[in-house]
N, C-alpha and C positions, 0 to 999 in steps of 0.2 A: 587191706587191699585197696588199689588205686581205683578210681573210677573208670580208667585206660584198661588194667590189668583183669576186672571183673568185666569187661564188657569182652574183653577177647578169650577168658572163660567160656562164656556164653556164644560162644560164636560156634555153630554146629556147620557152618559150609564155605566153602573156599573160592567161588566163581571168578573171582580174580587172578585165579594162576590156569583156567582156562586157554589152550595154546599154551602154555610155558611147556617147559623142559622138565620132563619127571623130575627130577633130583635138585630142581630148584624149586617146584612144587611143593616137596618135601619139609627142604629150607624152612619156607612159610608156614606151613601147617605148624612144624615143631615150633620156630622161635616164638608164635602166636601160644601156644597151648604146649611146653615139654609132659603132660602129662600123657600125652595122644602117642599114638605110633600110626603109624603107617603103612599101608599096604599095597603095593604096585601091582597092578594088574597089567600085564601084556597082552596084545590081541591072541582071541586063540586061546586063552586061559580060562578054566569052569571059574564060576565062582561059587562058593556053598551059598546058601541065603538064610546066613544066620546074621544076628546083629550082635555086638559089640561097643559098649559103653565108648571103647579108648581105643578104638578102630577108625580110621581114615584113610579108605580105597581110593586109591588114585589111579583110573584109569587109562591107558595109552593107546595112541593110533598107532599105525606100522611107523611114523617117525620119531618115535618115544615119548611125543606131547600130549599134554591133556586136553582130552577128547571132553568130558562132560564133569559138571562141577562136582568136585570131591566135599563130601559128607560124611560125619560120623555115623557108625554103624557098621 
């Protein structure tokens, strides 16, 4: 494994797609980590509060952007 490729392993948070567009957020998360999936949260929607090794919620405002930096769990 490359030094590039084990450090975006290691990467548990996304603050850089902050304001982006759900589904370009998404983009990032995956091509960084295909191991991860993702989770879009809409305003308005419960969330359980369980955590999740290969989980990454991404949060939206009413205009589909992210609202607060997405995290695994």
């Amino acid at each position: 494994m490359s030094p590039r490729s084990r450090k975006l392993r290691d990467k548990f948070e996304w603050p850089e797609v902050v304001g982006k567009h759900g589904s370009a957020a998404e983009e990032v998360i995956r091509s960084e980590n295909e191991e991860l999936y993702t989770e879009t949260i809409e305003p308005g929607i419960a969330i359980r509060p369980d955590f999740q090794v290969k989980r990454v919620r991404i949060l939206l405002d009413e205009e589909g952007r992210v609202k607060e930096t997405p995290r695994i769990g």
